[in-house]
N, CA, C, O and CB atoms as a CASP TS submission, in Angstrom:
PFRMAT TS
TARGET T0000
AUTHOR 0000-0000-0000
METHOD Language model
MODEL 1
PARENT N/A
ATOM      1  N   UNK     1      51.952  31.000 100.767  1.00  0.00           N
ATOM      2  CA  UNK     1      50.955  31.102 101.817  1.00  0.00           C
ATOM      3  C   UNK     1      51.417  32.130 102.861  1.00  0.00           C
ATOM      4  O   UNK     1      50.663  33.081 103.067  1.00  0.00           O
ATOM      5  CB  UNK     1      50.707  29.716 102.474  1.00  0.00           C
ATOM      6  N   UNK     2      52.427  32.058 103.459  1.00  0.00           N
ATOM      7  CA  UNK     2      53.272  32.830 104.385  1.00  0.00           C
ATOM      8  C   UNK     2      52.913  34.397 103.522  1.00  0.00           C
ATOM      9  O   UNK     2      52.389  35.153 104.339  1.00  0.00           O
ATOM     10  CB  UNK     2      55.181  32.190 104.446  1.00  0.00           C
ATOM     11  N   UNK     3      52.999  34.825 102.640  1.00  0.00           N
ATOM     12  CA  UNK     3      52.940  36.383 101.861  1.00  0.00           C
ATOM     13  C   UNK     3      51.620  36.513 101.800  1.00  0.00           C
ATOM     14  O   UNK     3      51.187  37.660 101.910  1.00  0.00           O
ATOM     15  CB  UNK     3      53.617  36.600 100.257  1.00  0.00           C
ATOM     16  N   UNK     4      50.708  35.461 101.623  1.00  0.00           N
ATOM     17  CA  UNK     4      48.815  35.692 101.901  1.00  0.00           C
ATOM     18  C   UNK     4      49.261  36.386 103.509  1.00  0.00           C
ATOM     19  O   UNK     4      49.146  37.610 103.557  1.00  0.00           O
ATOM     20  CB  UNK     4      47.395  33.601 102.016  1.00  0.00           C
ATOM     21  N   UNK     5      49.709  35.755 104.681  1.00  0.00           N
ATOM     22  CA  UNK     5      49.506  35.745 105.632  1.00  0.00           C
ATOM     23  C   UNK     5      49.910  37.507 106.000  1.00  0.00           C
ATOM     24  O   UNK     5      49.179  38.488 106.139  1.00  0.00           O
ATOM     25  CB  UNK     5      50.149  34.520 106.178  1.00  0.00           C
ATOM     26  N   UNK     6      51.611  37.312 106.080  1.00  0.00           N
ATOM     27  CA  UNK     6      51.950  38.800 105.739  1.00  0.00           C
ATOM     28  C   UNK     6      51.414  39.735 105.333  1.00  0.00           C
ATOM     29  O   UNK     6      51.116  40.595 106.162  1.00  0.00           O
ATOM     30  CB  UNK     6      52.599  38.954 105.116  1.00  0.00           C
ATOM     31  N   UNK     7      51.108  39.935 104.057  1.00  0.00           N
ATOM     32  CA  UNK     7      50.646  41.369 103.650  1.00  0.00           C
ATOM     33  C   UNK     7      49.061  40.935 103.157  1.00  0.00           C
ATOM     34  O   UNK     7      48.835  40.443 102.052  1.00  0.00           O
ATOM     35  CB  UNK     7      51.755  42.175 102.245  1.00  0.00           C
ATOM     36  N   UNK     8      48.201  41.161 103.997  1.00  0.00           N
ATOM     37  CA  UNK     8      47.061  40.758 104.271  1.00  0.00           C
ATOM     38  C   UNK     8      46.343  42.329 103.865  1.00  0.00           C
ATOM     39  O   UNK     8      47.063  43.218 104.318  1.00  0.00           O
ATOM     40  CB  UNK     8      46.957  40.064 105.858  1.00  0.00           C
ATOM     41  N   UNK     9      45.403  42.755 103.304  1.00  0.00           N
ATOM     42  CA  UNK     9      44.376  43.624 103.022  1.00  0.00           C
ATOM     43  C   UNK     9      45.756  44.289 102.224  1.00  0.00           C
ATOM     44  O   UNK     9      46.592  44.330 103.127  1.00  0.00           O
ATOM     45  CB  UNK     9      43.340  44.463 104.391  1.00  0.00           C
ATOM     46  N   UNK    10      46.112  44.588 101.534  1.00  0.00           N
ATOM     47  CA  UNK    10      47.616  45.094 101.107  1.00  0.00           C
ATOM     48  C   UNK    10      47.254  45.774  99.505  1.00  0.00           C
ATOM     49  O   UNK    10      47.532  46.884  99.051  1.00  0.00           O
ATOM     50  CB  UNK    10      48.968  43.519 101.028  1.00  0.00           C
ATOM     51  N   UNK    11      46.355  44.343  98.744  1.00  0.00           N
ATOM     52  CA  UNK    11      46.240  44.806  97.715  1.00  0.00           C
ATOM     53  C   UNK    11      47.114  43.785  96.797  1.00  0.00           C
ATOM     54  O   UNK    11      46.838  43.797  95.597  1.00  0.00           O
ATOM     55  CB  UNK    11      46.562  46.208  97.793  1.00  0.00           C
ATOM     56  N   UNK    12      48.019  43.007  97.184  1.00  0.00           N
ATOM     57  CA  UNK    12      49.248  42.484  96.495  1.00  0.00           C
ATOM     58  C   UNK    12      48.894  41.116  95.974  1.00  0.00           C
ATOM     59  O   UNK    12      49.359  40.541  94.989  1.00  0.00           O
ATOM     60  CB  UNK    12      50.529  42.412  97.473  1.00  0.00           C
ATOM     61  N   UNK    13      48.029  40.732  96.782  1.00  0.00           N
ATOM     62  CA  UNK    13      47.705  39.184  96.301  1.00  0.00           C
ATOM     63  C   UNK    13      47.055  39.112  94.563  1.00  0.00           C
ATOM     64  O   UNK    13      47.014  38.152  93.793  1.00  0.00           O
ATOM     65  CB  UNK    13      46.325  38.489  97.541  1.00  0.00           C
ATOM     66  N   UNK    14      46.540  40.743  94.349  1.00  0.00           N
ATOM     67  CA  UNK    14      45.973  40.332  93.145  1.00  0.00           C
ATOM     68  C   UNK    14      47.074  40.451  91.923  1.00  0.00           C
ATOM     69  O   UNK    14      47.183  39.650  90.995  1.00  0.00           O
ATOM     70  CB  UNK    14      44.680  41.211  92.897  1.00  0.00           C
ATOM     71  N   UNK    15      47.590  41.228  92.064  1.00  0.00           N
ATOM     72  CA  UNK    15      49.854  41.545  91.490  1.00  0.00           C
ATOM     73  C   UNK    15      50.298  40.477  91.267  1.00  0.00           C
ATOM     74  O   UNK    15      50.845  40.155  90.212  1.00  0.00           O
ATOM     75  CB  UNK    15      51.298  42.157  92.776  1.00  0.00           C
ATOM     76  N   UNK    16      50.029  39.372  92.782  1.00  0.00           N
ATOM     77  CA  UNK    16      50.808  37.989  92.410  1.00  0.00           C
ATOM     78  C   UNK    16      49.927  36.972  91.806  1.00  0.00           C
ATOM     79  O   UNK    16      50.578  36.085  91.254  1.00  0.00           O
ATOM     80  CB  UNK    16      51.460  37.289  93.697  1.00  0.00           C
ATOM     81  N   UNK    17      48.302  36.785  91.720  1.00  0.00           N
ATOM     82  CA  UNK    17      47.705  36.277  90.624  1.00  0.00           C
ATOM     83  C   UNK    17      47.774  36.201  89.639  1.00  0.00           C
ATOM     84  O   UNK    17      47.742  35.065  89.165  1.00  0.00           O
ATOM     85  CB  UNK    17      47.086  36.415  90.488  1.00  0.00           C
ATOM     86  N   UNK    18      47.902  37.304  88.783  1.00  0.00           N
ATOM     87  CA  UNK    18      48.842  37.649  87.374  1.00  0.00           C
ATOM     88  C   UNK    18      49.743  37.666  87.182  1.00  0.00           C
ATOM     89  O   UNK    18      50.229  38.008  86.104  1.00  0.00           O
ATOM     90  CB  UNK    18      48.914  38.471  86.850  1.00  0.00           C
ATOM     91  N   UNK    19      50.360  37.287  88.195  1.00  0.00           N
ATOM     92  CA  UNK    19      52.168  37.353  87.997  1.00  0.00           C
ATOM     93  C   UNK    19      51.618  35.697  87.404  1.00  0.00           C
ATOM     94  O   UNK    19      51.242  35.393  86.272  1.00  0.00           O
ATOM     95  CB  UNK    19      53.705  37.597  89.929  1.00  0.00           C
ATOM     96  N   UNK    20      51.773  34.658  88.878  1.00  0.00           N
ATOM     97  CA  UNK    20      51.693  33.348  88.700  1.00  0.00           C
ATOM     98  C   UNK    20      51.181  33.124  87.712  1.00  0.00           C
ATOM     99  O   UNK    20      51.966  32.476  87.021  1.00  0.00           O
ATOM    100  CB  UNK    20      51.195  32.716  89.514  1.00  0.00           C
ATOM    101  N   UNK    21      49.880  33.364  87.001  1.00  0.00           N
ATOM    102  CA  UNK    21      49.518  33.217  85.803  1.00  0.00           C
ATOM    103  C   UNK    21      49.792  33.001  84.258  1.00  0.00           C
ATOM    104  O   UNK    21      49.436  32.333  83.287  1.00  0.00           O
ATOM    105  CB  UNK    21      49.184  33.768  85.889  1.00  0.00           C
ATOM    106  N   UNK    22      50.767  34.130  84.716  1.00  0.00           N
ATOM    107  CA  UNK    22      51.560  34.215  83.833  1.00  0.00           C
ATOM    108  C   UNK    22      52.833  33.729  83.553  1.00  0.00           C
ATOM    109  O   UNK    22      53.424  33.985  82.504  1.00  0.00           O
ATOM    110  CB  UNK    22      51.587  35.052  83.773  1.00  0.00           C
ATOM    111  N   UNK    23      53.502  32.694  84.893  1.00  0.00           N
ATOM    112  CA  UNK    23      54.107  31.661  84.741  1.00  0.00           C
ATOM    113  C   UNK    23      53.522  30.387  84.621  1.00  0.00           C
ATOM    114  O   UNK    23      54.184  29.354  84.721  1.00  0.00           O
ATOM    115  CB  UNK    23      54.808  31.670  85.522  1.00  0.00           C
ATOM    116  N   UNK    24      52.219  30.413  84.394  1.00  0.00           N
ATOM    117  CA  UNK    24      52.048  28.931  84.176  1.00  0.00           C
ATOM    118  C   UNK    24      50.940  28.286  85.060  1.00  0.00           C
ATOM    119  O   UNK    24      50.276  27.284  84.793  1.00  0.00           O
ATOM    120  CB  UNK    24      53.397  28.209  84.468  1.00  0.00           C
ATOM    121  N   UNK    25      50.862  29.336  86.543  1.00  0.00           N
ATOM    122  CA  UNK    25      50.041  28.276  87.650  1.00  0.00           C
ATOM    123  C   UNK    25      48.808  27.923  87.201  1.00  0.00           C
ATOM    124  O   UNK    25      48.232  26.899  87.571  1.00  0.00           O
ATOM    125  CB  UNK    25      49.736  28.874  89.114  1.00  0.00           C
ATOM    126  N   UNK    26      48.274  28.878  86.260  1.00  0.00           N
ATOM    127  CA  UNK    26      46.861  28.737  86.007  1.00  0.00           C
ATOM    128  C   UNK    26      45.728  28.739  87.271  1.00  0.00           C
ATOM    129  O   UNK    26      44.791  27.942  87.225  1.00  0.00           O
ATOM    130  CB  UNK    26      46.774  27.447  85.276  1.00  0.00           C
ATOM    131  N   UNK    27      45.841  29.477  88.151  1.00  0.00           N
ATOM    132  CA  UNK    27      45.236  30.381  89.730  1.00  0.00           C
ATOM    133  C   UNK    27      43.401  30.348  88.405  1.00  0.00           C
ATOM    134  O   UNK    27      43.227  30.735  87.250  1.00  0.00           O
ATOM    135  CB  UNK    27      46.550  33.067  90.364  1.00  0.00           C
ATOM    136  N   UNK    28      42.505  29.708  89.401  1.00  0.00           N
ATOM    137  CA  UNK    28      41.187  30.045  89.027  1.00  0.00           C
ATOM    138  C   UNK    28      40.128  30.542  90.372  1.00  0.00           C
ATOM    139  O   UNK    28      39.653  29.715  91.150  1.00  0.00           O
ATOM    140  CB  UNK    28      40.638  28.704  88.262  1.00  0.00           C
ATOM    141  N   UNK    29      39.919  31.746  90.453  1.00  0.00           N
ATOM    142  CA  UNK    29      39.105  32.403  91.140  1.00  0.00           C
ATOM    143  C   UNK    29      37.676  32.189  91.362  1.00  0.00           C
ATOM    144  O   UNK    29      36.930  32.439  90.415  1.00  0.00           O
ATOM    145  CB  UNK    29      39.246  33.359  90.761  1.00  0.00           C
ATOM    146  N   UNK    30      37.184  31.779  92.430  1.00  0.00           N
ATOM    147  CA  UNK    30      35.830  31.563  92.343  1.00  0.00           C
ATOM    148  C   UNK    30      34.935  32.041  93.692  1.00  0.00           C
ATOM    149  O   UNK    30      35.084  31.393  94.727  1.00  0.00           O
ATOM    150  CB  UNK    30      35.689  30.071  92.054  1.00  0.00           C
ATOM    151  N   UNK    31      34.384  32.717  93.677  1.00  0.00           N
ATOM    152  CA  UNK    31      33.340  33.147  94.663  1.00  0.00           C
ATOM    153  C   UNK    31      31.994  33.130  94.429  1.00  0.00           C
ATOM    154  O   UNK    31      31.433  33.376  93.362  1.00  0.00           O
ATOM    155  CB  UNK    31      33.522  34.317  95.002  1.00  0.00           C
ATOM    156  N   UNK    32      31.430  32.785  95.625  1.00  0.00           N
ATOM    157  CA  UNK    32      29.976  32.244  95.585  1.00  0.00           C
ATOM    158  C   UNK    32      29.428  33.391  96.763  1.00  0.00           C
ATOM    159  O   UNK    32      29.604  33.565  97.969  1.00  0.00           O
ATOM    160  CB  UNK    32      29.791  30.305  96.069  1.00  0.00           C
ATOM    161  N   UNK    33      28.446  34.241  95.354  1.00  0.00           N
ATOM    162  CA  UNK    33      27.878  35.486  96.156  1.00  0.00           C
ATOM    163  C   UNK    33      25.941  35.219  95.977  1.00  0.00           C
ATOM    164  O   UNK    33      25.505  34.973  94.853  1.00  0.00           O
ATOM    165  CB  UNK    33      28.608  37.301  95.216  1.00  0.00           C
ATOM    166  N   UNK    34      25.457  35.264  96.579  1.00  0.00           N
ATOM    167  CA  UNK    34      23.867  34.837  96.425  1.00  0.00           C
ATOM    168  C   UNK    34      23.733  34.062  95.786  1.00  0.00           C
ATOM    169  O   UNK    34      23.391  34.249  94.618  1.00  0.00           O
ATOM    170  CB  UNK    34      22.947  35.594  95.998  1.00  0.00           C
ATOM    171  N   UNK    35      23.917  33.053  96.218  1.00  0.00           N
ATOM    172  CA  UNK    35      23.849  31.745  95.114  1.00  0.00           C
ATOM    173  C   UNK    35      24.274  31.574  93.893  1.00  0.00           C
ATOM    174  O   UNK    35      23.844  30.749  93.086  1.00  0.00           O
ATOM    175  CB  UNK    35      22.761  31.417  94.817  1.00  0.00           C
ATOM    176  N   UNK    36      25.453  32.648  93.675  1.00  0.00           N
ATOM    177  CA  UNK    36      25.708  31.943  91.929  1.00  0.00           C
ATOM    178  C   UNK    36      27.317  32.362  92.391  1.00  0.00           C
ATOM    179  O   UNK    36      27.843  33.077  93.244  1.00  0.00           O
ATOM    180  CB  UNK    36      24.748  33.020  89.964  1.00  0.00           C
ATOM    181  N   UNK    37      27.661  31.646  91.514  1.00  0.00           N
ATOM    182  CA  UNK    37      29.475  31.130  91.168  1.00  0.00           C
ATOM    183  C   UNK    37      29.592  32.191  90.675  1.00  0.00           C
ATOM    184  O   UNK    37      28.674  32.278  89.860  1.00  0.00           O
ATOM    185  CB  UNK    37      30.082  29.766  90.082  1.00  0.00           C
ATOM    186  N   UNK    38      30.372  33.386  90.664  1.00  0.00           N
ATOM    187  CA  UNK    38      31.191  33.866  89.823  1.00  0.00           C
ATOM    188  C   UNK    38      32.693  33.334  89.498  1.00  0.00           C
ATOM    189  O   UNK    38      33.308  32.998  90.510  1.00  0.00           O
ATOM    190  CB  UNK    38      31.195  35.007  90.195  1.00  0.00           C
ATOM    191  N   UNK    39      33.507  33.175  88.078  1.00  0.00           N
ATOM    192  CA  UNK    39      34.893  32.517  88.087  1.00  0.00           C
ATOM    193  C   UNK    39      35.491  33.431  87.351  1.00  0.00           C
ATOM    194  O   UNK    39      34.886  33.937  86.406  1.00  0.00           O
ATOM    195  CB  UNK    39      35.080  31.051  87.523  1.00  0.00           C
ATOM    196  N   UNK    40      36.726  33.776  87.652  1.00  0.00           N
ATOM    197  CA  UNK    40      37.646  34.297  86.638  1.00  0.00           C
ATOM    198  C   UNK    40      38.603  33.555  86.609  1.00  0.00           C
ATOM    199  O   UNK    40      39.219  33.163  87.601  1.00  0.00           O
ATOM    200  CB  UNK    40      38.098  35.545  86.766  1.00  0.00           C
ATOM    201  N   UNK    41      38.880  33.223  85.229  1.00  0.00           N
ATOM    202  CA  UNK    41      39.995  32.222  84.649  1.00  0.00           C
ATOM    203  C   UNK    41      41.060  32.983  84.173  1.00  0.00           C
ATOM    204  O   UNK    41      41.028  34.163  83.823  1.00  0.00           O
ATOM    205  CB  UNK    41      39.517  31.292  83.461  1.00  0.00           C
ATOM    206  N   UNK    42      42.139  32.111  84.190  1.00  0.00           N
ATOM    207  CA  UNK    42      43.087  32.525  84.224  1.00  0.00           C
ATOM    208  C   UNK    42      43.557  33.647  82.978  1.00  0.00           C
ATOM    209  O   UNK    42      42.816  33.527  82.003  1.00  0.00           O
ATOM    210  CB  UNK    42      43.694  31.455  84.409  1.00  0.00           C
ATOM    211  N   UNK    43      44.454  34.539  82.830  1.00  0.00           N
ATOM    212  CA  UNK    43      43.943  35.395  81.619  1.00  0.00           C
ATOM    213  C   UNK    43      42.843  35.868  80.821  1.00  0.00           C
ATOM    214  O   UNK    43      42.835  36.221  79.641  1.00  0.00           O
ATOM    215  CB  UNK    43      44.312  35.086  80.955  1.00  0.00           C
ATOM    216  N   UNK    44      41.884  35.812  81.696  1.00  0.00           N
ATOM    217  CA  UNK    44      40.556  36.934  81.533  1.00  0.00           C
ATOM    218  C   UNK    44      40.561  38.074  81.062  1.00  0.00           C
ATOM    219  O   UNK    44      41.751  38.210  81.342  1.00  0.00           O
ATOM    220  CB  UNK    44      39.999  37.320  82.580  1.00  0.00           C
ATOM    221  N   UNK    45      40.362  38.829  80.693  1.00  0.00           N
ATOM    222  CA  UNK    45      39.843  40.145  80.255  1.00  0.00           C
ATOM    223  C   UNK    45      39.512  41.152  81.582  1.00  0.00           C
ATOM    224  O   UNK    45      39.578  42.380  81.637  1.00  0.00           O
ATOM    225  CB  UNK    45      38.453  39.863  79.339  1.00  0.00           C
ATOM    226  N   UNK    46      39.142  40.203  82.599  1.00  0.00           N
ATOM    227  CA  UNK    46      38.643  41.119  83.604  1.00  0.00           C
ATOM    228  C   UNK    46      39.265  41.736  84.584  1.00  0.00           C
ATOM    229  O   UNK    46      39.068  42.613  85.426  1.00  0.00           O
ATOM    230  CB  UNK    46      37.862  40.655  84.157  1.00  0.00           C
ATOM    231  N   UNK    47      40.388  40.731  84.075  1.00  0.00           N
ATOM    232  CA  UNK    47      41.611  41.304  85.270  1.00  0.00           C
ATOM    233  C   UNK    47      42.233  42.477  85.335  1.00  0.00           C
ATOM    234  O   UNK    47      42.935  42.690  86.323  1.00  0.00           O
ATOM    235  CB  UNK    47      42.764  40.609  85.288  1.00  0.00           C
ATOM    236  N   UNK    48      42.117  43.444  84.344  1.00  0.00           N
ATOM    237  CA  UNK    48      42.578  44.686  83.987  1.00  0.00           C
ATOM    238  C   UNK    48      41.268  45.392  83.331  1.00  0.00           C
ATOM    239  O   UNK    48      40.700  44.966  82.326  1.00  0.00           O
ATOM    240  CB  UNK    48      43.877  44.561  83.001  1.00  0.00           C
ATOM    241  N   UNK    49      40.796  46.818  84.247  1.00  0.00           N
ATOM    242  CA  UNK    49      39.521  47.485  83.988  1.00  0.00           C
ATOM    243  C   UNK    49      39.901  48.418  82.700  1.00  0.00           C
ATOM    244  O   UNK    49      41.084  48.581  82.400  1.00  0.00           O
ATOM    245  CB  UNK    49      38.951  48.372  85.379  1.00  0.00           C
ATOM    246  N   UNK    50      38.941  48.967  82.023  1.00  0.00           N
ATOM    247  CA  UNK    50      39.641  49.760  81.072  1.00  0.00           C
ATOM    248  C   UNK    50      39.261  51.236  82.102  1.00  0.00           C
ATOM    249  O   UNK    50      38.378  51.330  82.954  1.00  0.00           O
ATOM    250  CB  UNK    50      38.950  49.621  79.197  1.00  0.00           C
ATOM    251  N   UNK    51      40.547  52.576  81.545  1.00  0.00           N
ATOM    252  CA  UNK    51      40.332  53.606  82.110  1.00  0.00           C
ATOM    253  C   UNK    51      39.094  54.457  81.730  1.00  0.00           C
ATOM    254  O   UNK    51      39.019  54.789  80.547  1.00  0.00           O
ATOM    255  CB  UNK    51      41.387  54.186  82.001  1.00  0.00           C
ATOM    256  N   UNK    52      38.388  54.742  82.340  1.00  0.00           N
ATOM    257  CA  UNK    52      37.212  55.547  82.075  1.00  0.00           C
ATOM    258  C   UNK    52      38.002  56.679  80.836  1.00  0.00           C
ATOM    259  O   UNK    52      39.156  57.016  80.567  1.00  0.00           O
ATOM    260  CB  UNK    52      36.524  56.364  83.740  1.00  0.00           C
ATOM    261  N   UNK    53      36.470  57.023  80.268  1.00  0.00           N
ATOM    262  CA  UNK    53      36.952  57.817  79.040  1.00  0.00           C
ATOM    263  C   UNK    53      37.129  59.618  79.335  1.00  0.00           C
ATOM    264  O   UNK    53      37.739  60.484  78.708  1.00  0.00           O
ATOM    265  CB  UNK    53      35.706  57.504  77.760  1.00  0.00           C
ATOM    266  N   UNK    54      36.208  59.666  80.698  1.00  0.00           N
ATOM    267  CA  UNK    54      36.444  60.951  81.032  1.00  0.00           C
ATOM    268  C   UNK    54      38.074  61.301  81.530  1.00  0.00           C
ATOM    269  O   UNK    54      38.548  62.427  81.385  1.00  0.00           O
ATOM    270  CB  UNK    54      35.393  61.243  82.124  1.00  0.00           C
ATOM    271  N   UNK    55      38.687  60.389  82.013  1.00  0.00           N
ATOM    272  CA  UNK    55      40.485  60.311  82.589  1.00  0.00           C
ATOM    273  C   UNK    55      41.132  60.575  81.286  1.00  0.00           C
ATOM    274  O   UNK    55      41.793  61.577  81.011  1.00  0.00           O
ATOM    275  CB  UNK    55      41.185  58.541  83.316  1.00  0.00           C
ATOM    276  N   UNK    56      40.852  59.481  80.443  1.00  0.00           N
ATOM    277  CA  UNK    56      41.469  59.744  79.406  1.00  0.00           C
ATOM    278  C   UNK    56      41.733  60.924  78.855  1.00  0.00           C
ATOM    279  O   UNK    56      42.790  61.378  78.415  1.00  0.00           O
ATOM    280  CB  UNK    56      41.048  59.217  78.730  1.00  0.00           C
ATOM    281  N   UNK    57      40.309  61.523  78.948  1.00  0.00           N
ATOM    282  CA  UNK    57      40.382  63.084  77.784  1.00  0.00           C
ATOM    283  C   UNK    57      41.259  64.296  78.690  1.00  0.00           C
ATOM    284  O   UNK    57      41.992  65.136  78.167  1.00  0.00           O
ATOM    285  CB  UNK    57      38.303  63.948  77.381  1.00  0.00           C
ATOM    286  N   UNK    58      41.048  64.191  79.850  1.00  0.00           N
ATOM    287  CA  UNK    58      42.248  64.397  81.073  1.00  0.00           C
ATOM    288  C   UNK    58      43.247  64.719  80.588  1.00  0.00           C
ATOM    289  O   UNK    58      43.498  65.814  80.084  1.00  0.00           O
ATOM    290  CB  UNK    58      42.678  63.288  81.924  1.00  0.00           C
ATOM    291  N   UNK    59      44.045  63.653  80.700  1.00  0.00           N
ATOM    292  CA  UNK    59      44.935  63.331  80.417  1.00  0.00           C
ATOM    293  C   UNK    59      46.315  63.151  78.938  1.00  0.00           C
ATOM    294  O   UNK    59      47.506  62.873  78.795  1.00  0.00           O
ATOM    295  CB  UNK    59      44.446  62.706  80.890  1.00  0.00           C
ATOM    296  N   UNK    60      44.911  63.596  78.009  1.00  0.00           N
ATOM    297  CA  UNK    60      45.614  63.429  76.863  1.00  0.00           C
ATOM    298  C   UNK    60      46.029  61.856  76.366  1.00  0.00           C
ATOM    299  O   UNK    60      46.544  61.609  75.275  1.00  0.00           O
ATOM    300  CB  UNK    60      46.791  64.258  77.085  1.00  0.00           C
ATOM    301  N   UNK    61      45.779  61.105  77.139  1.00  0.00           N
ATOM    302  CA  UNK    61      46.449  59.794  76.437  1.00  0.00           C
ATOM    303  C   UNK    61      45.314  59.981  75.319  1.00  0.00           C
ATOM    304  O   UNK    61      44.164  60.406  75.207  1.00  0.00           O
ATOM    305  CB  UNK    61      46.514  58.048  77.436  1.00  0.00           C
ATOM    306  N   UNK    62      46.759  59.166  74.254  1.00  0.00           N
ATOM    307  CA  UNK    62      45.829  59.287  72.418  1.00  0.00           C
ATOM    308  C   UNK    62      45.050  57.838  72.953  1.00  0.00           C
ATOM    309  O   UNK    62      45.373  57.104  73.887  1.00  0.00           O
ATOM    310  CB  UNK    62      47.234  59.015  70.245  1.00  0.00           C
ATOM    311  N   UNK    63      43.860  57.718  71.956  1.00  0.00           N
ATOM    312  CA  UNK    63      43.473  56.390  71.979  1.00  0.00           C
ATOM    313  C   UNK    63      43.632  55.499  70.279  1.00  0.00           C
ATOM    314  O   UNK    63      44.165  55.685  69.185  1.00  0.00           O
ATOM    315  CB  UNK    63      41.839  56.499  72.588  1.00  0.00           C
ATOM    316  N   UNK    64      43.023  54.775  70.780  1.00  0.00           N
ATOM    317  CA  UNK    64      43.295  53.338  69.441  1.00  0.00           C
ATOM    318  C   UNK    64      42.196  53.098  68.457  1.00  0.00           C
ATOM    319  O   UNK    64      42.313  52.219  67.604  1.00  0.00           O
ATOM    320  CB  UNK    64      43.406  51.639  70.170  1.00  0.00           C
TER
END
């Protein structure tokens, strides 16, 4: 709670969601935006965006 408090707009709290997660806490996200629940559960898919394909070709990373 004290590190919510600390590093506040930071960016970090979402670093330590997936961290904890990934020890075990099982952290479930839920916000209520115009009347509907959105949830992200723990090891979602959503938690990591994929890189747009225009960066990619950029960049040279091969793909899969």
């Amino acid at each position: 709670m004290e590190r919510r408090k600390e590093l506040l707009f930071r960016g970090l709290r979402w670093m330590d969601i997936k961290r904890l997660n990934k020890e075990g806490r099982n952290i479930v996200l839920k916000r209520l935006l115009n009347e509907v629940v959105y949830t992200l559960e723990p090891h979602a898919s959503y938690y990591a965006l994929p890189i747009p394909k225009d960066i990619i070709e950029i960049t040279g990373i091969p793909q899969n």
